[in-house]
mmJSON file of the N, C-alpha and C atoms, coordinates in Angstrom:
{"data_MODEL":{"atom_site":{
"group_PDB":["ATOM","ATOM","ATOM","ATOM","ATOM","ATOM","ATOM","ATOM","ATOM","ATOM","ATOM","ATOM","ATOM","ATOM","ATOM","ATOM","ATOM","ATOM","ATOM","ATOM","ATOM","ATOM","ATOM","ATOM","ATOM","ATOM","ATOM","ATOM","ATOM","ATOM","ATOM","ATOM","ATOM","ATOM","ATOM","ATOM","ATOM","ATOM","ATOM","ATOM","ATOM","ATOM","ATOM","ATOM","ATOM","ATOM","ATOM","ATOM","ATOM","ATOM","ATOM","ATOM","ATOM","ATOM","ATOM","ATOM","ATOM","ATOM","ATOM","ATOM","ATOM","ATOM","ATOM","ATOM","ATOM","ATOM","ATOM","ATOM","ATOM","ATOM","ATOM","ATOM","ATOM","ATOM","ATOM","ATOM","ATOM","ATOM","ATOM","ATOM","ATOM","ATOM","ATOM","ATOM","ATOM","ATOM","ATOM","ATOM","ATOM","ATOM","ATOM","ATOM","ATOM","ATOM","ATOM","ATOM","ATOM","ATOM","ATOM","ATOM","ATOM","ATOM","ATOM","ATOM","ATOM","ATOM","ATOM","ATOM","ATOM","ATOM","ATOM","ATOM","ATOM","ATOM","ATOM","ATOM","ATOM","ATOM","ATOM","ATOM","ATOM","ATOM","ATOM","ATOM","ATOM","ATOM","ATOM","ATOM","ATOM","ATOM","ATOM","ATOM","ATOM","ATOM","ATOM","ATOM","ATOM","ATOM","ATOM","ATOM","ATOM","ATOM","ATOM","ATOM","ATOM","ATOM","ATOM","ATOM","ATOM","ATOM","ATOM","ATOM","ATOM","ATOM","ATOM","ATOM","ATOM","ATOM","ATOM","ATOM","ATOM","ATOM","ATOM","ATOM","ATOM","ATOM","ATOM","ATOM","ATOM","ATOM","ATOM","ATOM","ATOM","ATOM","ATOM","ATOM","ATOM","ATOM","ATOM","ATOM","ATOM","ATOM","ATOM","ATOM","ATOM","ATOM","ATOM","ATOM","ATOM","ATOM","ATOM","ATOM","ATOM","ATOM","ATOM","ATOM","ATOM","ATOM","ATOM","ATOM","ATOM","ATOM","ATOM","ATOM","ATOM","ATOM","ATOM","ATOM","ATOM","ATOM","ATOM","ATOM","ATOM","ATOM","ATOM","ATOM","ATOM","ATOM","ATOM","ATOM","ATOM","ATOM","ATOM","ATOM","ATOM","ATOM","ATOM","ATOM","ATOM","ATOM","ATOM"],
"id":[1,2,3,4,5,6,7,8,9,10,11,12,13,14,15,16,17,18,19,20,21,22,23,24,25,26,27,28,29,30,31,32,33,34,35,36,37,38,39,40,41,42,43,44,45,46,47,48,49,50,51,52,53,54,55,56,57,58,59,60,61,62,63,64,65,66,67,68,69,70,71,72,73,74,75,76,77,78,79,80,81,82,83,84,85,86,87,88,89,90,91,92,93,94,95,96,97,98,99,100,101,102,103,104,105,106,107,108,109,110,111,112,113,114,115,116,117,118,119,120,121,122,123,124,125,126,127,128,129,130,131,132,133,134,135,136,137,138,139,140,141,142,143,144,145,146,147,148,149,150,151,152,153,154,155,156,157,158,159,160,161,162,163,164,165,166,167,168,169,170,171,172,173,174,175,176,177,178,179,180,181,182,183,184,185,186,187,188,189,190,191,192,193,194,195,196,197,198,199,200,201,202,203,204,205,206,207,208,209,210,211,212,213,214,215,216,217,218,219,220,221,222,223,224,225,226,227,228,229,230,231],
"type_symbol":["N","C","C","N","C","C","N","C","C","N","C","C","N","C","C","N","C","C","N","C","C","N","C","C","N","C","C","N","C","C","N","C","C","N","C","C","N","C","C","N","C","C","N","C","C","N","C","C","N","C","C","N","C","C","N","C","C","N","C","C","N","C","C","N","C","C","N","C","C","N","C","C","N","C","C","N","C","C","N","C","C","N","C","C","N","C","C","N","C","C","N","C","C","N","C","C","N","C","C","N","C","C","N","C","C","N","C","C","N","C","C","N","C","C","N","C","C","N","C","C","N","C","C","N","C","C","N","C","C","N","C","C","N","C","C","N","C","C","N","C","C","N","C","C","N","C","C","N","C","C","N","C","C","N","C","C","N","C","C","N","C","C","N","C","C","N","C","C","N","C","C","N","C","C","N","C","C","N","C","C","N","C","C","N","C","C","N","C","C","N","C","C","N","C","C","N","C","C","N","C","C","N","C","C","N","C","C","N","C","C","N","C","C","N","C","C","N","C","C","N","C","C","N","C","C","N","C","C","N","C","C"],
"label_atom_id":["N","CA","C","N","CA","C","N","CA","C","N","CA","C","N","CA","C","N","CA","C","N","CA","C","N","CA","C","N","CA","C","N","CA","C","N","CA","C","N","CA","C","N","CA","C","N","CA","C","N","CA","C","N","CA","C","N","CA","C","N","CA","C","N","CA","C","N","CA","C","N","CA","C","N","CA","C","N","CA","C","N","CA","C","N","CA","C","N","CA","C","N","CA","C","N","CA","C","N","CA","C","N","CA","C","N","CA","C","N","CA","C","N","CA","C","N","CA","C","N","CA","C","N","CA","C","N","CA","C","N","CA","C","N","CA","C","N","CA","C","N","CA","C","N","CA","C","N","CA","C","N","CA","C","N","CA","C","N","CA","C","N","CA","C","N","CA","C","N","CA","C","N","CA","C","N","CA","C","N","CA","C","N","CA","C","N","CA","C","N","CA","C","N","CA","C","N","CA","C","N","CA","C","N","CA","C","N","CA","C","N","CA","C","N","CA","C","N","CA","C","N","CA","C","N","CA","C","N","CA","C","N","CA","C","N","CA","C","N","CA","C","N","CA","C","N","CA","C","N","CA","C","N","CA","C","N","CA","C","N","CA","C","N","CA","C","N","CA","C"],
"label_alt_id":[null,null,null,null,null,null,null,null,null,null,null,null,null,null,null,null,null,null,null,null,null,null,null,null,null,null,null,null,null,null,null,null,null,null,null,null,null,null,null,null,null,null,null,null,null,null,null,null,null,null,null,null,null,null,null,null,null,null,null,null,null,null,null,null,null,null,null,null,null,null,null,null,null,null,null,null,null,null,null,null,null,null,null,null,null,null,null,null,null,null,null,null,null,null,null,null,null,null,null,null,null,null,null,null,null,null,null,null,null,null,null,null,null,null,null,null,null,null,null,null,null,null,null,null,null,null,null,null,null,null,null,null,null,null,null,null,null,null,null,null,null,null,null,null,null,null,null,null,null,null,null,null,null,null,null,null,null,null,null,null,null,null,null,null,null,null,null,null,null,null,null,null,null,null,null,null,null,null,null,null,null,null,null,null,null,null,null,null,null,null,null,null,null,null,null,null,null,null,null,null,null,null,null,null,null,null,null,null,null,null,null,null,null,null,null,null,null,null,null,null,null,null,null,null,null,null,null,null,null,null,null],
"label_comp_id":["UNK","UNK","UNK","UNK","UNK","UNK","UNK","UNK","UNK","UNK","UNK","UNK","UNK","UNK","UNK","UNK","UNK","UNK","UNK","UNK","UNK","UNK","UNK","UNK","UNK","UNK","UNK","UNK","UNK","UNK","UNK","UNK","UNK","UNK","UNK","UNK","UNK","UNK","UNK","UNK","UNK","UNK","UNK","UNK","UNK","UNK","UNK","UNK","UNK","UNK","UNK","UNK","UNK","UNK","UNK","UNK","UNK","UNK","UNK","UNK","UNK","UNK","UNK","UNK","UNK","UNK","UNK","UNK","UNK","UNK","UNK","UNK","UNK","UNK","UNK","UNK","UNK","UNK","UNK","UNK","UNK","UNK","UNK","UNK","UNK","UNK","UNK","UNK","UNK","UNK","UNK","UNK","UNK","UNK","UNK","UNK","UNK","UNK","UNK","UNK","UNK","UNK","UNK","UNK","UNK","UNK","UNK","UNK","UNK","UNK","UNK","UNK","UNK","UNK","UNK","UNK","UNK","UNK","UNK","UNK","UNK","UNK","UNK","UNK","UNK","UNK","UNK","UNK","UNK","UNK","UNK","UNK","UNK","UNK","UNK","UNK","UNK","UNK","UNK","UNK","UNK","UNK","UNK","UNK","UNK","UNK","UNK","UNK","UNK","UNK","UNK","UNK","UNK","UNK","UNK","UNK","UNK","UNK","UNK","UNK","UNK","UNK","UNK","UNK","UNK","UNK","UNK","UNK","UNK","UNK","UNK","UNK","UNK","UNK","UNK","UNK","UNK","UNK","UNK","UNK","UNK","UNK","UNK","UNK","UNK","UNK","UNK","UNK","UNK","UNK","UNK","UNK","UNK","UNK","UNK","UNK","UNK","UNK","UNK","UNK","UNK","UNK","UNK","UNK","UNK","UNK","UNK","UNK","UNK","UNK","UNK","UNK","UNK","UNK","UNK","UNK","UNK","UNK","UNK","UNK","UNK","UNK","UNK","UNK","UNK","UNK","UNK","UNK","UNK","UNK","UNK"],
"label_asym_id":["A","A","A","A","A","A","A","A","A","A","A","A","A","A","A","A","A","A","A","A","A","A","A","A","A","A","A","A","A","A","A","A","A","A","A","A","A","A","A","A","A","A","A","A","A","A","A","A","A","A","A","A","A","A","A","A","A","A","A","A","A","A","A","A","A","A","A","A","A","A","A","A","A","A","A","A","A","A","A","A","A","A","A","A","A","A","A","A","A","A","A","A","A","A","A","A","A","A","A","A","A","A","A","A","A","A","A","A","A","A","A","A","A","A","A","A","A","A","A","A","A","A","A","A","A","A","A","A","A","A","A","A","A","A","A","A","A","A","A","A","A","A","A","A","A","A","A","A","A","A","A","A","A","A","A","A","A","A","A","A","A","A","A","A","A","A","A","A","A","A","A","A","A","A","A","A","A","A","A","A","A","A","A","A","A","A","A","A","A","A","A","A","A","A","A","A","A","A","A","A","A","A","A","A","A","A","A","A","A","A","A","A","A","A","A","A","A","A","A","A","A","A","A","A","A","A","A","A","A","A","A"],
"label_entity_id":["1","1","1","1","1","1","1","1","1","1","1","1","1","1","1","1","1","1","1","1","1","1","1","1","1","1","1","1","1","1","1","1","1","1","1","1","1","1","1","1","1","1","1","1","1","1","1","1","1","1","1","1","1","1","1","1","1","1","1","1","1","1","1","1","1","1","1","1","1","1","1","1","1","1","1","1","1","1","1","1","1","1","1","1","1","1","1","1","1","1","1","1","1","1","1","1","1","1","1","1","1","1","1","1","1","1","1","1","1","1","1","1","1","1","1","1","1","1","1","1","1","1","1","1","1","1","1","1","1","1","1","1","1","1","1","1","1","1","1","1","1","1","1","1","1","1","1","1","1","1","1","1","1","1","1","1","1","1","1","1","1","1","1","1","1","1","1","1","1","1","1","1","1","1","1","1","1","1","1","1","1","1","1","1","1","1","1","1","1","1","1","1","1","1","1","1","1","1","1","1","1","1","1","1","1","1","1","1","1","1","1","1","1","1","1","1","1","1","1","1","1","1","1","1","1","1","1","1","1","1","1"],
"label_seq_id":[1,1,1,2,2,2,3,3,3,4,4,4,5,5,5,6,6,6,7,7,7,8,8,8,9,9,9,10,10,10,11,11,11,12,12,12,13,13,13,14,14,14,15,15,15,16,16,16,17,17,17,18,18,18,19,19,19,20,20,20,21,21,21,22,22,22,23,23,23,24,24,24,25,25,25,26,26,26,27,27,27,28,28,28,29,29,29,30,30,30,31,31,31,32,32,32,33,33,33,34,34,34,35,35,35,36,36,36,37,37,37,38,38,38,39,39,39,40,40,40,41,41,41,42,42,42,43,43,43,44,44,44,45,45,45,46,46,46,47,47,47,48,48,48,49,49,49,50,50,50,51,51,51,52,52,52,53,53,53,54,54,54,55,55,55,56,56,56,57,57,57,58,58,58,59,59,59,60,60,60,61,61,61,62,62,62,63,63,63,64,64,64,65,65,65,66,66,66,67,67,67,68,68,68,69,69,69,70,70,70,71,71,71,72,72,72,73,73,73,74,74,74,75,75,75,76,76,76,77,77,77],
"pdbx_PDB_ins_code":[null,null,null,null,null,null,null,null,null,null,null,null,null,null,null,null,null,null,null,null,null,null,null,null,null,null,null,null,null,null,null,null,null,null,null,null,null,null,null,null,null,null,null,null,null,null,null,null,null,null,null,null,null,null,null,null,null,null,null,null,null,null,null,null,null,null,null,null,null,null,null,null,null,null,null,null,null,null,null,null,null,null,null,null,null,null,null,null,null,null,null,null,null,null,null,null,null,null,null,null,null,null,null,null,null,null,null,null,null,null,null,null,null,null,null,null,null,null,null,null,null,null,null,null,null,null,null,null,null,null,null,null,null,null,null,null,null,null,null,null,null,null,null,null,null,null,null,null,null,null,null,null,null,null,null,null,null,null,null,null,null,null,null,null,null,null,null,null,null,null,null,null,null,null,null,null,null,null,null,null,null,null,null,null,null,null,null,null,null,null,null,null,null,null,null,null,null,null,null,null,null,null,null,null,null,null,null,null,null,null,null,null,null,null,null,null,null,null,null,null,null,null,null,null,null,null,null,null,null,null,null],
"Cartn_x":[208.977,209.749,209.301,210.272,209.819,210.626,209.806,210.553,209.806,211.16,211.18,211.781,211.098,212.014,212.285,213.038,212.815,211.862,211.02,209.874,208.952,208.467,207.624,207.938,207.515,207.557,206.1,206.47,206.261,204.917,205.867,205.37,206.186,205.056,205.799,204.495,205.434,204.38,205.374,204.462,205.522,205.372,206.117,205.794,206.127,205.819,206.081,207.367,207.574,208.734,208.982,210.291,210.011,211.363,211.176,211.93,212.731,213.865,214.335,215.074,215.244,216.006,217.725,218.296,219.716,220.826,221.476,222.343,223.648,223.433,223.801,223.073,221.949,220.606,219.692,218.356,217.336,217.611,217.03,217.42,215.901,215.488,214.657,215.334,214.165,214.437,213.231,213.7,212.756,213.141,211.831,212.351,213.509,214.24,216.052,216.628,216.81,217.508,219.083,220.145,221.632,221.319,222.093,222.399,222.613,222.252,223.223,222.562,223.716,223.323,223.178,222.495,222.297,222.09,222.574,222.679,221.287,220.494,218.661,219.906,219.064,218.633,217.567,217.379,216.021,214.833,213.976,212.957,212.499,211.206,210.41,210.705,209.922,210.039,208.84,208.553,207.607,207.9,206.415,206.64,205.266,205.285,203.722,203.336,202.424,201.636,200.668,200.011,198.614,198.109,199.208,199.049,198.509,198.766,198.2,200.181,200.08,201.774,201.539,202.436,202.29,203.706,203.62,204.827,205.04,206.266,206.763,208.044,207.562,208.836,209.815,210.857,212.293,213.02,213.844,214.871,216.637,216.482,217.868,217.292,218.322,218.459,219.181,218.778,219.569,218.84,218.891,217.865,219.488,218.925,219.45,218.776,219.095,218.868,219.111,218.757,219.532,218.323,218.549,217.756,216.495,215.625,214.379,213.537,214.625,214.017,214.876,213.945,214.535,213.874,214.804,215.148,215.373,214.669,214.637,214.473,215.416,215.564,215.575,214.408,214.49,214.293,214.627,214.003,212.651,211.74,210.374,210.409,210.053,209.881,208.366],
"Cartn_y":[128.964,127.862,126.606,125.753,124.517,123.539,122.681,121.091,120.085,119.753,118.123,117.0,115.49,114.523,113.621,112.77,112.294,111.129,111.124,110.284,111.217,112.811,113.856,115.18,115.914,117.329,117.061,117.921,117.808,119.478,120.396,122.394,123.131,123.705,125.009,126.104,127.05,128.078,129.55,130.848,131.573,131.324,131.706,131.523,132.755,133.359,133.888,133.908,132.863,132.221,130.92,130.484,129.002,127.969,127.587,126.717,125.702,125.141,124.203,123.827,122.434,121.612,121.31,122.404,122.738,121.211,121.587,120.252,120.623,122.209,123.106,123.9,123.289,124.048,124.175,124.665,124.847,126.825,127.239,128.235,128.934,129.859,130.569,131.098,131.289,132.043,132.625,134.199,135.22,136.162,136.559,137.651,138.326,138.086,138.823,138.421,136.774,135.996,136.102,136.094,136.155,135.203,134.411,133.557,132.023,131.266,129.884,128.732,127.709,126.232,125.61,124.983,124.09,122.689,121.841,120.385,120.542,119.789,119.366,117.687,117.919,117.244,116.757,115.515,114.716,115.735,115.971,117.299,117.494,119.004,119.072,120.714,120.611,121.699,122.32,123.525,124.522,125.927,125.786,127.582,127.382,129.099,129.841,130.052,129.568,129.673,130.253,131.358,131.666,131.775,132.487,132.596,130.931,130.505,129.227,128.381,127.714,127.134,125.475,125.19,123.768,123.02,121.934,120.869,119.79,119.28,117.868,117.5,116.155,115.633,114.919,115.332,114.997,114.279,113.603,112.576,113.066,114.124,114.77,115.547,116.5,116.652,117.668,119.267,120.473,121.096,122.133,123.594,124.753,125.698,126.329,127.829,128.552,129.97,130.948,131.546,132.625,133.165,135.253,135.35,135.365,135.15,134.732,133.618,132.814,131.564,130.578,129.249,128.625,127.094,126.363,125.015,124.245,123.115,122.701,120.559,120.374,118.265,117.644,116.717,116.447,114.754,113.813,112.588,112.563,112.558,112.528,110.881,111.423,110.378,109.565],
"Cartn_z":[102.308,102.822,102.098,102.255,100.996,102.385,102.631,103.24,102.391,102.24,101.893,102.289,102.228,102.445,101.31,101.409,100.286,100.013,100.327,100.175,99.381,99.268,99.938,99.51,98.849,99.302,100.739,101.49,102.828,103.093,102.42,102.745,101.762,100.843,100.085,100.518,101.247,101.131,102.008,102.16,103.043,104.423,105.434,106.504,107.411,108.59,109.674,110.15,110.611,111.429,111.318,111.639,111.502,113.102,113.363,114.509,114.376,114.393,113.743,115.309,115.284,116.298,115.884,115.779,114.926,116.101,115.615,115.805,117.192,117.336,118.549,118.949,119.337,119.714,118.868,119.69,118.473,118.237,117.343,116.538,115.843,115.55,114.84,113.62,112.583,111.544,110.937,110.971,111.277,109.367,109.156,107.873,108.075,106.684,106.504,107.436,107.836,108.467,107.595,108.075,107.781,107.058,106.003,105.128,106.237,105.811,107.036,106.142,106.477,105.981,107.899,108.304,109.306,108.988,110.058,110.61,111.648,111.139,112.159,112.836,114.086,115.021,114.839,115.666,115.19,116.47,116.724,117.146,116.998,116.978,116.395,115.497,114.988,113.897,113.917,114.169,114.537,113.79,112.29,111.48,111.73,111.148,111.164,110.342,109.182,108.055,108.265,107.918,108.195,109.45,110.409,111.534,112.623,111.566,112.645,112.532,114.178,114.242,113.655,112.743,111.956,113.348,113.118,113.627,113.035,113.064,112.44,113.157,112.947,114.013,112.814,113.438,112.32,113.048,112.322,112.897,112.512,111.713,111.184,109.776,109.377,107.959,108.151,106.922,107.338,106.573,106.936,106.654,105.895,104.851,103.766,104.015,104.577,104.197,103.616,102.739,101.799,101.311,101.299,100.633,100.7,102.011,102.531,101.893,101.473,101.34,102.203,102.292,103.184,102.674,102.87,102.027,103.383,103.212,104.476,104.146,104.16,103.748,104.708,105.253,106.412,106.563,107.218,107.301,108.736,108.305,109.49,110.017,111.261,112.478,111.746],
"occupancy":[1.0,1.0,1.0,1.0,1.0,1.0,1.0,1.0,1.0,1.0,1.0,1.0,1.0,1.0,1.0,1.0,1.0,1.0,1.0,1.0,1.0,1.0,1.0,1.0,1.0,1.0,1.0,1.0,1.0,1.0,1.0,1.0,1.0,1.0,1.0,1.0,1.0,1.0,1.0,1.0,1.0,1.0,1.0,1.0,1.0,1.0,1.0,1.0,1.0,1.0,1.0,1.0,1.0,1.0,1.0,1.0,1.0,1.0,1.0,1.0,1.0,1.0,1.0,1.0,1.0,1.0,1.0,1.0,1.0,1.0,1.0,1.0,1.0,1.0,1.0,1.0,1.0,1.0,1.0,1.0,1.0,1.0,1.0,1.0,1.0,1.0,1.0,1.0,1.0,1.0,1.0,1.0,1.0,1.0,1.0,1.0,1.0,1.0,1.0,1.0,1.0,1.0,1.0,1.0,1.0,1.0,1.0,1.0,1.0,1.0,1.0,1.0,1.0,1.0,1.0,1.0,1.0,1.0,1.0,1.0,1.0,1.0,1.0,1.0,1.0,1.0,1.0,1.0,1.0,1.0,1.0,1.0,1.0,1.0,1.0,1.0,1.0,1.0,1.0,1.0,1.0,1.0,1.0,1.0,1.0,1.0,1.0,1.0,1.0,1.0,1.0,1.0,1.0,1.0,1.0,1.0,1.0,1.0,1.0,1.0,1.0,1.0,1.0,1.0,1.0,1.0,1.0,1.0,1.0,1.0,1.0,1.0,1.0,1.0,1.0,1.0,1.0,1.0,1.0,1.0,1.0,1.0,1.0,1.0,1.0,1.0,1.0,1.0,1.0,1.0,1.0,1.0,1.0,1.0,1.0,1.0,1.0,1.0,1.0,1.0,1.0,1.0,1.0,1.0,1.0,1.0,1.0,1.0,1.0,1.0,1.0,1.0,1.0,1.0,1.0,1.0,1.0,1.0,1.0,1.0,1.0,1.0,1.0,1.0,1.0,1.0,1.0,1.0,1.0,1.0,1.0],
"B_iso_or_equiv":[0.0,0.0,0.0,0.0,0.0,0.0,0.0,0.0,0.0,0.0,0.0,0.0,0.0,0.0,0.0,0.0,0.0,0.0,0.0,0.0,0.0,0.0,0.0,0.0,0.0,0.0,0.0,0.0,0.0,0.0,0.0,0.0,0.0,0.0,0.0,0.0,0.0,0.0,0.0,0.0,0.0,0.0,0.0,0.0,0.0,0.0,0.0,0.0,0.0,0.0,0.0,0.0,0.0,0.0,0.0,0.0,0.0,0.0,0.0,0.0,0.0,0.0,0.0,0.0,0.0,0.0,0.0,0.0,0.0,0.0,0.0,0.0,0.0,0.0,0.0,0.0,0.0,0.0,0.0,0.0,0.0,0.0,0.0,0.0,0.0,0.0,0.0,0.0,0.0,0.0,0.0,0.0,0.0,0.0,0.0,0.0,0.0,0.0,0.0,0.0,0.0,0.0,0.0,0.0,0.0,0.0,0.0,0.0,0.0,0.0,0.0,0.0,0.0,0.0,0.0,0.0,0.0,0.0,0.0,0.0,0.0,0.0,0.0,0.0,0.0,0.0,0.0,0.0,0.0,0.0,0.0,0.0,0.0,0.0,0.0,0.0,0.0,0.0,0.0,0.0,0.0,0.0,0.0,0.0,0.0,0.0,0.0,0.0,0.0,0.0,0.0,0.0,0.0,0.0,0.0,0.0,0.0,0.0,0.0,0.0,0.0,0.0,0.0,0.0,0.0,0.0,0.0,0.0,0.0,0.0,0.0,0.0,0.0,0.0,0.0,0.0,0.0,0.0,0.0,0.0,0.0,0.0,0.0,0.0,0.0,0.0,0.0,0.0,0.0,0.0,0.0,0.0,0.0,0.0,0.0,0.0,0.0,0.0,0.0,0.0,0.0,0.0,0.0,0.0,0.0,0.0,0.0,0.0,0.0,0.0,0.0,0.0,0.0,0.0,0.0,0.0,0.0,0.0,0.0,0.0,0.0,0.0,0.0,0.0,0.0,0.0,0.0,0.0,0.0,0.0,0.0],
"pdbx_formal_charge":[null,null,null,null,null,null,null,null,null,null,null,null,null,null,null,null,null,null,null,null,null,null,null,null,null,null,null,null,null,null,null,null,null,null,null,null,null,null,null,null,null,null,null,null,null,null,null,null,null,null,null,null,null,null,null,null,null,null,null,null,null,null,null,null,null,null,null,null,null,null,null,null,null,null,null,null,null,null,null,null,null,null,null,null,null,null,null,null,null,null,null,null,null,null,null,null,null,null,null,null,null,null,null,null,null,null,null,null,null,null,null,null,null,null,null,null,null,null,null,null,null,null,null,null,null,null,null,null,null,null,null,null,null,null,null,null,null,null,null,null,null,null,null,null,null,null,null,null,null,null,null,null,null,null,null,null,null,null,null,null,null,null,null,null,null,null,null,null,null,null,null,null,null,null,null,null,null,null,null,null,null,null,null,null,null,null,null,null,null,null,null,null,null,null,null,null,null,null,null,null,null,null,null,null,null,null,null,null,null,null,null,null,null,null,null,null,null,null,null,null,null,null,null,null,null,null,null,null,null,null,null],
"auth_seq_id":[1,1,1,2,2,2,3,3,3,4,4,4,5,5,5,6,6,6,7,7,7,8,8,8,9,9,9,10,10,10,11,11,11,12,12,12,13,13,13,14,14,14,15,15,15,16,16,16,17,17,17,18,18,18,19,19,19,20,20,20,21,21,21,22,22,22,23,23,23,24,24,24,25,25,25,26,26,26,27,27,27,28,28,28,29,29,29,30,30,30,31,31,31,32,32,32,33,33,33,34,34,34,35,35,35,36,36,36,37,37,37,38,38,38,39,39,39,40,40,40,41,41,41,42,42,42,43,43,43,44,44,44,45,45,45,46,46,46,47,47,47,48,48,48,49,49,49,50,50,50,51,51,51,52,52,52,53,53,53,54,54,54,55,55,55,56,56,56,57,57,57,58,58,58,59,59,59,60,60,60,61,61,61,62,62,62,63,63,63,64,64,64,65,65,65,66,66,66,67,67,67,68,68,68,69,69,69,70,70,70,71,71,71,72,72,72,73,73,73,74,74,74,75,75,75,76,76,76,77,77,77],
"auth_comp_id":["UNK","UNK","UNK","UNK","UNK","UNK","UNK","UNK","UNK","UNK","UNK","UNK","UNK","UNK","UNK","UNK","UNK","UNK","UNK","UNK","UNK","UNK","UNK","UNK","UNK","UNK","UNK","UNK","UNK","UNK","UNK","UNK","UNK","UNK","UNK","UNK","UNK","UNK","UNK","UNK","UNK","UNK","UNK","UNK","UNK","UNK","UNK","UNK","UNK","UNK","UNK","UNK","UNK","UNK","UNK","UNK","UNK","UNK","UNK","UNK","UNK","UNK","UNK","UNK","UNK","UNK","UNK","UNK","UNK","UNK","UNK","UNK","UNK","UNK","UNK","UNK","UNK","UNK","UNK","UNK","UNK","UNK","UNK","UNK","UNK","UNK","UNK","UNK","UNK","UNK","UNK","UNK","UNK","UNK","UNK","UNK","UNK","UNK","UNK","UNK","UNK","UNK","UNK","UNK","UNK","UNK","UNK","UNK","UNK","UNK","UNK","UNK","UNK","UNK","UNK","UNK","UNK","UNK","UNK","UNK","UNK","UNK","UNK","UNK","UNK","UNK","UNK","UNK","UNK","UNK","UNK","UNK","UNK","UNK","UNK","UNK","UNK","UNK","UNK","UNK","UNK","UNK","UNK","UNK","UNK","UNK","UNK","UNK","UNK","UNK","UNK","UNK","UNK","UNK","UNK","UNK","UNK","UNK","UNK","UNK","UNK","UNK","UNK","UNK","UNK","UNK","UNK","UNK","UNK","UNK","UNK","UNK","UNK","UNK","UNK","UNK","UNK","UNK","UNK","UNK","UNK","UNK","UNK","UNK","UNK","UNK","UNK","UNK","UNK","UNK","UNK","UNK","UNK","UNK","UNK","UNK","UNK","UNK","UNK","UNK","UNK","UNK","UNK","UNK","UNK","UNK","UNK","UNK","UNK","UNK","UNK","UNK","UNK","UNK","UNK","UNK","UNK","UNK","UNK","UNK","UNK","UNK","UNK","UNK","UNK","UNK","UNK","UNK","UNK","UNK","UNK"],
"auth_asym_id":["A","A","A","A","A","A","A","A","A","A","A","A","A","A","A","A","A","A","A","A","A","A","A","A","A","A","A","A","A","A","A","A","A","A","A","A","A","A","A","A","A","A","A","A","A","A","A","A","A","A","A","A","A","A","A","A","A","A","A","A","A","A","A","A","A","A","A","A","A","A","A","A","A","A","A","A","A","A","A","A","A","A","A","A","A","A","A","A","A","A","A","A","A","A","A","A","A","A","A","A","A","A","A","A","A","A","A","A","A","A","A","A","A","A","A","A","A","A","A","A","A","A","A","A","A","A","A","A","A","A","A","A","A","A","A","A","A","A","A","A","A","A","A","A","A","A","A","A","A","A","A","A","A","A","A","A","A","A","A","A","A","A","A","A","A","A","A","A","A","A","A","A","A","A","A","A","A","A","A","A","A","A","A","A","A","A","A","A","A","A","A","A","A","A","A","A","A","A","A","A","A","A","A","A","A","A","A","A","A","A","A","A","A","A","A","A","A","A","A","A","A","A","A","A","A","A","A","A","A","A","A"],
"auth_atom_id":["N","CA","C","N","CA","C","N","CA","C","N","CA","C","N","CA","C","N","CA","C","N","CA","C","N","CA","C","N","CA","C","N","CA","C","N","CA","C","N","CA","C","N","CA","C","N","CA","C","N","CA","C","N","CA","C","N","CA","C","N","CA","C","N","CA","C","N","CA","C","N","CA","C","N","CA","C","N","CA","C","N","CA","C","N","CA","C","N","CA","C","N","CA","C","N","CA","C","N","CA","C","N","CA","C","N","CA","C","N","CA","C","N","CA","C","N","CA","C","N","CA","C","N","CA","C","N","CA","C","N","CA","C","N","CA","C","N","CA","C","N","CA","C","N","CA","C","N","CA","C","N","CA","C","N","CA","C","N","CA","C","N","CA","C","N","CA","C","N","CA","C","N","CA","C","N","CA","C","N","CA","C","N","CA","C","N","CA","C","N","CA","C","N","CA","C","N","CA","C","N","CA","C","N","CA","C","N","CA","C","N","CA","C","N","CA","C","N","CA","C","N","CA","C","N","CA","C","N","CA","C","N","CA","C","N","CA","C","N","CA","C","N","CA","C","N","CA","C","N","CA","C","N","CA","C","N","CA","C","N","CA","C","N","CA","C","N","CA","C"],
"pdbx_PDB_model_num":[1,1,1,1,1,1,1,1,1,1,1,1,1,1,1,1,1,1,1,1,1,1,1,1,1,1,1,1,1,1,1,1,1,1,1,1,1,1,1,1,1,1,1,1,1,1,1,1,1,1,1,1,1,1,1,1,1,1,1,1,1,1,1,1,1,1,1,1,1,1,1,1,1,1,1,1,1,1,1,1,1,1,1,1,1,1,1,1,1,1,1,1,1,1,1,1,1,1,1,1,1,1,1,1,1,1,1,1,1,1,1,1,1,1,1,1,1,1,1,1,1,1,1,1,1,1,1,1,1,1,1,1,1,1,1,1,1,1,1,1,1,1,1,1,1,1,1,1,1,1,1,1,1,1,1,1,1,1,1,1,1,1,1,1,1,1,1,1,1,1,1,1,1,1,1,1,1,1,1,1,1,1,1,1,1,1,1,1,1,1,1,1,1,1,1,1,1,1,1,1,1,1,1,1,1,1,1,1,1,1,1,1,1,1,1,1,1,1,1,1,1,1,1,1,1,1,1,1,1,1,1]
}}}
């Protein structure tokens, strides 16, 4: 997973799982997630790196899935 803002690369690394504050709910994305582009809500954002859970608080952006990668542009609180 790679987030960025544009100030920032923010996280490149793999992850577990990851949580996003979607713009019609919040949402998971789990290995061999379906393909999806999403709209973030401002929220928090919760993945698992190294078994330990990271967070960041966002104010909007949108998350890119395809492929088990995941692209993630966010503006942070």
């Amino acid at each position: 997973m790679e987030i960025v803002s544009p100030e920032k690369v923010i996280f490149t690394g793999s992850v577990e799982s990851a949580t996003f504050p979607g713009a019609m709910g919040s949402f998971t994305v789990l290995y061999n997630h379906a393909p999806l582009i999403s709209v973030l809500d401002r929220g928090i954002m919760r993945w698992t790196h190294d078994s330990q859970e990271q967070t960041l608080s966002v104010s909007g952006g949108f998350v890119e899935v395809e492929n088990n990668n995941v692209t993630v542009c966010v503006e942070i609180i």
